[in-house]
C-alpha positions in Angstrom: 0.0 0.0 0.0 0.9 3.3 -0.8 0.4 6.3 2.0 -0.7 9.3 0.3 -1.3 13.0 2.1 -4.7 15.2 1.7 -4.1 18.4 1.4 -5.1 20.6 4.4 -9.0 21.3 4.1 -9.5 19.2 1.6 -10.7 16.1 3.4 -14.7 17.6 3.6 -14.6 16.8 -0.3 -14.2 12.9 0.3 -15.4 12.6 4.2 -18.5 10.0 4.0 -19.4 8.3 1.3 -18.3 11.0 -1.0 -15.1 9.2 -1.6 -17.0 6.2 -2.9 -18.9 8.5 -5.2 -16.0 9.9 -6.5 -14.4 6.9 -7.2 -17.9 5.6 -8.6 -17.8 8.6 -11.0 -13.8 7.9 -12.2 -13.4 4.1 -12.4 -17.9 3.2 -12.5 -17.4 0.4 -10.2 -17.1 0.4 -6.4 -17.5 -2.4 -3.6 -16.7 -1.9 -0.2 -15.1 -4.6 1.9 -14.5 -3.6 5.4 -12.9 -0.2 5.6 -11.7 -0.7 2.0 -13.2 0.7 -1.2 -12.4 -2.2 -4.0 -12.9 -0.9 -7.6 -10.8 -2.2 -10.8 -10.9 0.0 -14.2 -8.9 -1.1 -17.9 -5.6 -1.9 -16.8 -6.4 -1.6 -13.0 -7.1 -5.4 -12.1 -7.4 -4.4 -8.3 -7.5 -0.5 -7.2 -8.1 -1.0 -3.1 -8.7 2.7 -1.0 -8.6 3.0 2.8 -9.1 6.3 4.0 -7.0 7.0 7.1 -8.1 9.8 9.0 -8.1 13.4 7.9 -4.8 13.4 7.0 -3.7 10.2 4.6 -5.6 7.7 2.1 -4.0 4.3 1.3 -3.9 2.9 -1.9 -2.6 -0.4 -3.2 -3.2 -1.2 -7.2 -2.5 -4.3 -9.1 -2.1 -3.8 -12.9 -2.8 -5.8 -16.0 0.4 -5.1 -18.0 -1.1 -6.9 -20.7 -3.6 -4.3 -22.0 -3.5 -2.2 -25.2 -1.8 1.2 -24.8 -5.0 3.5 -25.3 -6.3 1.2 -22.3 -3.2 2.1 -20.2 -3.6 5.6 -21.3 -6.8 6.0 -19.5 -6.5 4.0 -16.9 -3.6 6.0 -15.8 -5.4 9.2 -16.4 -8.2 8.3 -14.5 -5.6 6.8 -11.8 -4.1 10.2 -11.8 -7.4 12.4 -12.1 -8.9 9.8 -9.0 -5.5 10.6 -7.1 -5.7 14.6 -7.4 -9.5 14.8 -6.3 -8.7 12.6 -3.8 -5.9 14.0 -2.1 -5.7 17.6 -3.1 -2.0 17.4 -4.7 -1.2 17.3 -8.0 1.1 14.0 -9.2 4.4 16.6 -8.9 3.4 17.8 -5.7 2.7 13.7 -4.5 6.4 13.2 -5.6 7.6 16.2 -3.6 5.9 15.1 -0.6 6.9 11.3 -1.2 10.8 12.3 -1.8 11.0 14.8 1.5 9.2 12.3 3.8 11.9 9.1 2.1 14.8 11.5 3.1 13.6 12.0 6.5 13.0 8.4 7.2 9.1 8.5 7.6 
C-alpha cells in the first residue's frame, strides 16, 4: 500500500461516502469490503482505497500489463485524475511530498 497525504482542508470533499462516489464517477465500479473501497478499471485489475483519518488515504493497485496502450492511457489518467481529487495534490506535488518524507525516514 501506498500512504498518500490530503491536502489541508481538503478532506470535507471525500469525508463520508463522498469518496466512494467519486471513485464511482472515475473508475464506474465500487465495492466496499471492510474499511476498503475495491474498484478495478482497464488496466487496473485491483484498485483497493482506505481512508485513514483526515490526513492520509492508502492505496494499493495491481495492474494488468497486458492491455493495449490507449487502455493504459486512460486508466492512468483516470488513476491520476482519482488521485488529485482525492488528495488535493497534484502527481508533482505527491512526488515532492513522497521524496522529502523518504529522506527524513518516515
Amino acid at each position: 500500500m501506498t500512504d498518500y497525504d490530503i491536502k489541508r482542508g481538503h478532506f470535507k470533499t471525500i469525508e463520508g461516502d463522498l469518496l466512494k462516489g467519486l471513485m464511482e464517477e472515475i473508475f464506474e465500479n465500487v465495492r466496499e469490503d471492510g474499511d476498503y473501497l475495491i474498484s478495478t478499471y482497464g488496466a487496473l485489475d485491483l484498485l483497493k482505497v482506505e481512508l485513514r483519518g483526515k490526513k492520509e488515504i492508502a492505496v494499493e493497485t495491481q495492474m494488468n500489463t497486458g492491455v493495449d496502450n490507449d487502455t493504459a492511457s486512460e486508466t492512468i489518467k483516470r488513476y491520476n485524475d482519482f488521485l488529485l481529487r482525492a488528495t488535493g495534490f497534484t502527481s508533482k506535488e505527491r512526488k515532492k511530498r513522497a521524496v522529502k518524507k523518504a529522506k527524513q525516514g518516515t
